[in-house]
C-alpha positions as CSV (number, residue, x, y, z in Angstrom):
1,X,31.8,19.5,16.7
2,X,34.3,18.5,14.4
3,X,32.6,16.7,10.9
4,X,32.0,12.8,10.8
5,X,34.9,10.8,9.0
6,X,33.7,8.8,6.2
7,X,36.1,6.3,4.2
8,X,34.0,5.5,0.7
9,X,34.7,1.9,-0.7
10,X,33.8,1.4,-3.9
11,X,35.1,-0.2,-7.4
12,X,33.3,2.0,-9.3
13,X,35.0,5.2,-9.9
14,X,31.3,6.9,-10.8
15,X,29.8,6.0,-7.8
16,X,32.5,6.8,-5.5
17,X,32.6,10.2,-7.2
18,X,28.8,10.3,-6.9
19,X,29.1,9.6,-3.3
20,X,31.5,12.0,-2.6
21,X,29.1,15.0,-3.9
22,X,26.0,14.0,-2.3
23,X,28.0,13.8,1.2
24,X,29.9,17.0,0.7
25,X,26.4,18.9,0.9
26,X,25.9,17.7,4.3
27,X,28.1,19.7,6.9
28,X,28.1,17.1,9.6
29,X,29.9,15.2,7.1
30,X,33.5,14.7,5.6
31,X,34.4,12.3,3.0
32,X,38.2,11.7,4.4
33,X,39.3,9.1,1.6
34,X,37.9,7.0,-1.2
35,X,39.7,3.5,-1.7
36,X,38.4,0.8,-5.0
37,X,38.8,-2.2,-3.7
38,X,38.4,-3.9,-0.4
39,X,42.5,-4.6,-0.2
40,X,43.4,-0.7,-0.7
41,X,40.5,0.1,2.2
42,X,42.2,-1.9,5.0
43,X,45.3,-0.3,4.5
44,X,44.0,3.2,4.7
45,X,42.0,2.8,7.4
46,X,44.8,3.1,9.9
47,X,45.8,6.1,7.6
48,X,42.6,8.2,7.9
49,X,41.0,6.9,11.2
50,X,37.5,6.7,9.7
51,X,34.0,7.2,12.1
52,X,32.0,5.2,9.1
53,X,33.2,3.1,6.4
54,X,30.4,2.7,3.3
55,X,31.2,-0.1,1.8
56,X,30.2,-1.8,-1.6
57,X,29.6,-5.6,-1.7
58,X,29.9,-6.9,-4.9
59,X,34.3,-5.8,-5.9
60,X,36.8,-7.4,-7.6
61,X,39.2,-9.4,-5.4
62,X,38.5,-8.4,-2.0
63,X,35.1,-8.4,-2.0
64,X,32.6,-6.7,0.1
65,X,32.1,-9.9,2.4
66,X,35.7,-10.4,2.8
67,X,36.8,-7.1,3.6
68,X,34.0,-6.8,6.3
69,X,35.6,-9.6,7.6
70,X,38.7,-8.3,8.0
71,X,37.6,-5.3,9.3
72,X,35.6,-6.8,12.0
73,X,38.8,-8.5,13.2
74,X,40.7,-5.3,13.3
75,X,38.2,-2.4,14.2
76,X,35.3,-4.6,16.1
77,X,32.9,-1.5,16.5
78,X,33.7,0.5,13.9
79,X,30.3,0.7,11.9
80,X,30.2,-0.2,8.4
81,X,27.4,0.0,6.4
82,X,27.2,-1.9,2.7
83,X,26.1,-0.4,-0.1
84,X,24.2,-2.7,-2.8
85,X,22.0,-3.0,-5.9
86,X,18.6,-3.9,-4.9
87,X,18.7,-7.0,-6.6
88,X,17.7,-10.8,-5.5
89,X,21.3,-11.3,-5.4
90,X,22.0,-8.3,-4.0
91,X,19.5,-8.8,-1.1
92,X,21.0,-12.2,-0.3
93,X,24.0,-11.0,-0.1
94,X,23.3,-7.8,2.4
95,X,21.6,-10.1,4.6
96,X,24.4,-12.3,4.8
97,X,26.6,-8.8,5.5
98,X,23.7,-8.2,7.8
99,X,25.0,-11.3,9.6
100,X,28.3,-10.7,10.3
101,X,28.5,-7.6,11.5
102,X,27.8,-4.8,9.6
103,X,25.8,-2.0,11.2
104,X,23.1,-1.1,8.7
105,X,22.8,-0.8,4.9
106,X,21.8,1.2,1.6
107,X,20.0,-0.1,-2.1
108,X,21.8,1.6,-4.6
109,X,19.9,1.4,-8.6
110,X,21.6,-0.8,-10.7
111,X,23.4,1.8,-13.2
112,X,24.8,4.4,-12.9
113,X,22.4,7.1,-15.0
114,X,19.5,6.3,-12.2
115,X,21.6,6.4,-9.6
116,X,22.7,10.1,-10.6
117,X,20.0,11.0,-11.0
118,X,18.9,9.7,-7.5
119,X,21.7,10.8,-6.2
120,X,19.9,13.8,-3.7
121,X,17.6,11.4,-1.8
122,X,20.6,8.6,-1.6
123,X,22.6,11.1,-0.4
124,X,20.3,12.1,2.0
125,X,19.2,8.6,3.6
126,X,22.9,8.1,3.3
127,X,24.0,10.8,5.4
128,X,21.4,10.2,8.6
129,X,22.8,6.6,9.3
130,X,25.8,7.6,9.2
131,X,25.4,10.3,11.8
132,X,22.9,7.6,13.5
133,X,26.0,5.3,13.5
134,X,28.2,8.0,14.7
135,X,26.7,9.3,17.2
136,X,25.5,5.9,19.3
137,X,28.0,3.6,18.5
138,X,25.4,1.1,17.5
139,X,24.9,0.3,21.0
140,X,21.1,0.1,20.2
141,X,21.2,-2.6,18.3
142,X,24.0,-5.8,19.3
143,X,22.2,-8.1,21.3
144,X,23.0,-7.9,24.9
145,X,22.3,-9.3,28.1
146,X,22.4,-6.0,29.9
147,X,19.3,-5.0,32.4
148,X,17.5,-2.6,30.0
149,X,15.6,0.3,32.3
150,X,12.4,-1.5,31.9
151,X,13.0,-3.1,35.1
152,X,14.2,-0.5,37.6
153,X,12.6,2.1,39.6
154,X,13.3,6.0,38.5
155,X,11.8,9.2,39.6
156,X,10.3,12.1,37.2
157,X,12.2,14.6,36.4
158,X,10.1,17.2,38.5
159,X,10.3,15.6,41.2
160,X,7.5,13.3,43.2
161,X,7.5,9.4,44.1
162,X,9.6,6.5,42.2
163,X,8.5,5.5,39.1
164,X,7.8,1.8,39.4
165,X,7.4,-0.1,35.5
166,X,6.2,-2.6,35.9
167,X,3.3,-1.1,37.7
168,X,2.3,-0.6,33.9
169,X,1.0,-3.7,33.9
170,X,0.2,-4.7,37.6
171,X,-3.3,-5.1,37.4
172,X,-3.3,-7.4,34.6
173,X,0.4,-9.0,35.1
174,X,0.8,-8.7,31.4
175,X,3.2,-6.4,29.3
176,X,2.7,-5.9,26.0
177,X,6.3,-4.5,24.1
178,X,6.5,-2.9,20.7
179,X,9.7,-2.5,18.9
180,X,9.5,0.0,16.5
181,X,11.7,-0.3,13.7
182,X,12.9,-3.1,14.8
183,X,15.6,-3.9,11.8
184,X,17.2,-7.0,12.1
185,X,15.8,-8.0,15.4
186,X,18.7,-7.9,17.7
187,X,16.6,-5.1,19.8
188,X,13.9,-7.6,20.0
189,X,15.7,-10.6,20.7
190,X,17.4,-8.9,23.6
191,X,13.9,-8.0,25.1
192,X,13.0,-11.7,24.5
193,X,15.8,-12.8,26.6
194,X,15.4,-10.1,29.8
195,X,11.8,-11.2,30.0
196,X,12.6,-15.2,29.5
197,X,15.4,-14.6,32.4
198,X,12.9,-12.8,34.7
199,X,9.6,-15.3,34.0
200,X,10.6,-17.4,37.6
201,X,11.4,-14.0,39.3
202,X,10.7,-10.3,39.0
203,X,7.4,-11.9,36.0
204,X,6.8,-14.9,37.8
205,X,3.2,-15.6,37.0
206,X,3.1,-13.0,34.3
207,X,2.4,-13.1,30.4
208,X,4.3,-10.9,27.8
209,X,4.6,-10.2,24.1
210,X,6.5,-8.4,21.8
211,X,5.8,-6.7,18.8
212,X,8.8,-6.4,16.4
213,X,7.9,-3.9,13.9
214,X,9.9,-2.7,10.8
215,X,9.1,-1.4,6.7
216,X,12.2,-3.5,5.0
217,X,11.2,-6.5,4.0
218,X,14.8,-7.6,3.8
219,X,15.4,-6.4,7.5
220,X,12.4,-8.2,8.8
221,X,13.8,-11.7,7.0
222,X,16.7,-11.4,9.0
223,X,15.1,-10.5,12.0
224,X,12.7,-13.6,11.7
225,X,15.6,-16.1,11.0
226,X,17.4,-14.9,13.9
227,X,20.9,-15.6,13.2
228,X,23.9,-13.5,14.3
229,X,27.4,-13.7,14.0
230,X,30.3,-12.9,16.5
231,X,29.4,-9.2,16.1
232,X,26.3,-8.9,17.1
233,X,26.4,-11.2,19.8
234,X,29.8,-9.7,21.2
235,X,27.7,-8.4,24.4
236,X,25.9,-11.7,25.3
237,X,27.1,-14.3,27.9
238,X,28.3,-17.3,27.2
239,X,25.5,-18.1,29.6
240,X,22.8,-16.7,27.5
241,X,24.0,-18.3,24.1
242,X,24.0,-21.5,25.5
243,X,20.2,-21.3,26.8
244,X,18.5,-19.0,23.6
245,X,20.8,-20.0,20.4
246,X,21.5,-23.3,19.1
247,X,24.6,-23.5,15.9
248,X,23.7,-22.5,13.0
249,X,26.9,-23.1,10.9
250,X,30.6,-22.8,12.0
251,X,30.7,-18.9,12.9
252,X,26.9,-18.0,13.6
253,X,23.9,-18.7,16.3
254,X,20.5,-19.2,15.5
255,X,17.7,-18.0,18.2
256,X,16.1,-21.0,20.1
257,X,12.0,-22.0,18.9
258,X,11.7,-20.3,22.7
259,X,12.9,-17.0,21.7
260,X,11.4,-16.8,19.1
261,X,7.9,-17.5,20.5
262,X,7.4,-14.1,22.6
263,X,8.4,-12.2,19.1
264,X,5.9,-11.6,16.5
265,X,7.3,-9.6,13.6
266,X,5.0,-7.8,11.1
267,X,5.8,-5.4,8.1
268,X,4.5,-1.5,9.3
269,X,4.9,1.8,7.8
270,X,5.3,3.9,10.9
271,X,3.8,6.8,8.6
272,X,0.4,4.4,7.7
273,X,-2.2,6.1,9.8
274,X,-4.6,3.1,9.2
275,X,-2.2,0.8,10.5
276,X,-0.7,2.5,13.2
277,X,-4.4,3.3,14.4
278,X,-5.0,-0.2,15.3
279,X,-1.8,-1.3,17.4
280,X,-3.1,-0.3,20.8
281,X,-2.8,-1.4,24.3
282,X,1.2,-1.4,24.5
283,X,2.7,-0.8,28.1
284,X,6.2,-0.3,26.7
285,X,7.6,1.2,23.3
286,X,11.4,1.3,21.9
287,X,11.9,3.1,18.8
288,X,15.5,3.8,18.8
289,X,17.5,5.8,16.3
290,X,14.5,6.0,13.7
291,X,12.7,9.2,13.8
292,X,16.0,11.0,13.2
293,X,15.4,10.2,9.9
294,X,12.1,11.8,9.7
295,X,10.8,15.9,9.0
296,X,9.1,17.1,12.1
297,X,5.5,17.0,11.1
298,X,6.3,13.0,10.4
299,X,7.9,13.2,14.0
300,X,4.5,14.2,15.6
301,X,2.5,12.2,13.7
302,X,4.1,9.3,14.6
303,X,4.8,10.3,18.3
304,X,1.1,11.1,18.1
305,X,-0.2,7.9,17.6
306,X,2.7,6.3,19.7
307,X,1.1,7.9,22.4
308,X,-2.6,7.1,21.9
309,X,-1.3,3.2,21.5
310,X,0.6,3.3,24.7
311,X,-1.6,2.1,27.5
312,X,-1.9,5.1,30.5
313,X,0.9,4.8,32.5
314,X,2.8,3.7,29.5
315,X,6.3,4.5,28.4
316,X,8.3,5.2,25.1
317,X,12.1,4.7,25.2
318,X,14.1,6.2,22.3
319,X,17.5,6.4,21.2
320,X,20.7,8.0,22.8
321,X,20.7,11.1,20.4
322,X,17.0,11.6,20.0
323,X,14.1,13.7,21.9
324,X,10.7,15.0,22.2
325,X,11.6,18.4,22.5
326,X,9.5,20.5,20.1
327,X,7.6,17.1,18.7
328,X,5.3,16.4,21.9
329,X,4.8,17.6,25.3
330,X,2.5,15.1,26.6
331,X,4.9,12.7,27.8
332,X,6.6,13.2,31.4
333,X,10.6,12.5,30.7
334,X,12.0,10.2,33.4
335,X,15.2,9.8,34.1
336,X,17.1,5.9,34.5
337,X,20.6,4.9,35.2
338,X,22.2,5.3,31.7
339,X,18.9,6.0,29.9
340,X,15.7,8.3,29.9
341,X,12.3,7.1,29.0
342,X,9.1,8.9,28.1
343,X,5.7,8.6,30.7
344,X,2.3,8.4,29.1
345,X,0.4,10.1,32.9
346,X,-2.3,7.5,34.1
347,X,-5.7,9.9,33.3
348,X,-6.7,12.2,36.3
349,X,-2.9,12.2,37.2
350,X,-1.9,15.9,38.5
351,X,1.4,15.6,40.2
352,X,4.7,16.3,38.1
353,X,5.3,18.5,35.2
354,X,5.9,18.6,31.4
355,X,9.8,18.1,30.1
């Protein structure tokens, strides 16, 4: 598989040189071009193709901002992730990035002596979202108004009867969802909507929550403000911006009071055994592109208690490029047009077999 182009944007010839090093160790990686300033980055883009662009918010000229701007015009789903101080400033501005487009972010420390000597683990968180961002497109996370799987019938992969799921919750007519790592909330927001649009049909005379879960307390703003720019929203109807966002300012949406109300958002450490102990009874589970950035005994303790909070007969959906091979094989994979979901068996169930 040929290495992951990276374009580096950044005015500070330290940290671009910084950069460069701490992706170089990753072999999945190639740094394909550095540019300083916002202005020199959109012309080599065409020049280098890029698969990522890291790019730093607060330049000269051009700024961060800006150029995001301009490349969101240009290349509409070519992921760009900003990288900032982690200052109050800082944070405003990534959320504001956030916003219009770009696909995910990094803190870096405010000089240049901490971040070398930081440089390892930055280089390291730095190099799984971009081969997160790589390798699904960010399809996971624009808000869209696409029939997720939750809905349709699917057959294990051994064989045996369709899969129904919303027999999860048939004998209480009440889901409970959990998104896991939720990050800015489009994930949740576009569960919101599916369930809102099937309350006077498939749920009619249901009741259903969600759980929007995520450790950046940034992220979690964002998510609880519930405004998006052209970007994210590229994927949702005009039909479905008219009934769940209301104007926010000349270029971005704000989710309706209604949305809002079947999300709860709440700050959780998925490795915080005490925490995760307690959020049981879920029927479904998404957490999509976020263990990729964890070892394998963080895996299975997390997948662990996943499964003890899922209710029997439960599932856990995760992203494109990720699997349970190796981390848990109590789960019966099911297939779904486009998709494959994890099955927690009802207990006493005997038919089918492990993945």
């Amino acid at each position: 598989m040929l290495p992951i182009r990276v374009l580096v944007v950044d005015d500070s010839v330290v940290v671009r040189k910084l950069l460069c090093e701490a992706l170089a160790s990753s072999v999945e990686v190639k740094v394909a071009g550095t540019a300083s300033s916002g202005a020199i980055a959109l012309a080599k883009i065409p020049q280098l193709n890029p698969d990522v662009i890291t790019l730093d918010i607060e330049m000269p000229g051009l700024n961060g901002i800006q150029t995001l701007a301009e490349i969101r015009k240009l290349y509409p789903k070519l992921p760009v992730i900003m990288f900032s101080t982690l200052t109050e400033r800082g944070a405003a501005i990534t959320l504001e990035a956030l916003s219009l487009g770009a696909s995910d972010y990094m803190t870096k420390p405010s000089n240049s002596d901490s971040l070398a000597n930081t440089m390892e683990q930055v280089g390291r968180e730095l190099t799984a979202k971009i081969v997160s961002l790589a390798s699904r497109g960010r399809s996971s996370a624009s808000v869209s108004a696409a029939r997720l799987p939750a809905i349709s019938p699917a057959k294990r992969k051994s064989g045996g009867q369709p899969i129904d799921l919303l027999a999860v919750g048939t004998s209480t007519k009440r889901l409970h969802l959990w998104s896991a790592g939720c990050s800015t909330g489009e994930e949740a927001y576009t569960l919101a909507m599916l369930l809102l649009e099937e309350s006077e049909k498939l749920l009619a005379g249901w009741t259903f929550d969600i759980l929007a879960t995520d450790l950046n307390d940034n992220s979690l703003a964002a998510a609880k403000a519930g405004i998006y720019g052209e970007y994210a929203l590229r994927s949702t109807t005009d039909l479905l911006r008219r009934k769940y966002f209301k104007p926010h300012d000349e270029k971005r949406l704000q989710a309706t009071d209604q949305l809002k109300s079947v999300i709860r958002f709440d700050r959780v450490n998925l490795r915080d055994d005490s925490k995760m102990t307690f959020l049981k009874g879920m029927d479904l589970i998404f957490c999509c592109n976020v263990l990729i950035y964890f070892d394998l005994a963080s895996k299975q303790r997390v997948v662990q208690h996943f499964y003890s909070n899922l209710l029997p007969g439960g599932y856990l959906f995760l992203g494109h490029a990720e699997s349970l091979y190796q981390v848990d094989d109590r789960f019966h994979l099911v297939h779904f047009p486009g998709a494959i979901g994890y099955w927690k068996p009802p207990i006493g169930h005997s038919g089918g077999g492990k993945p």
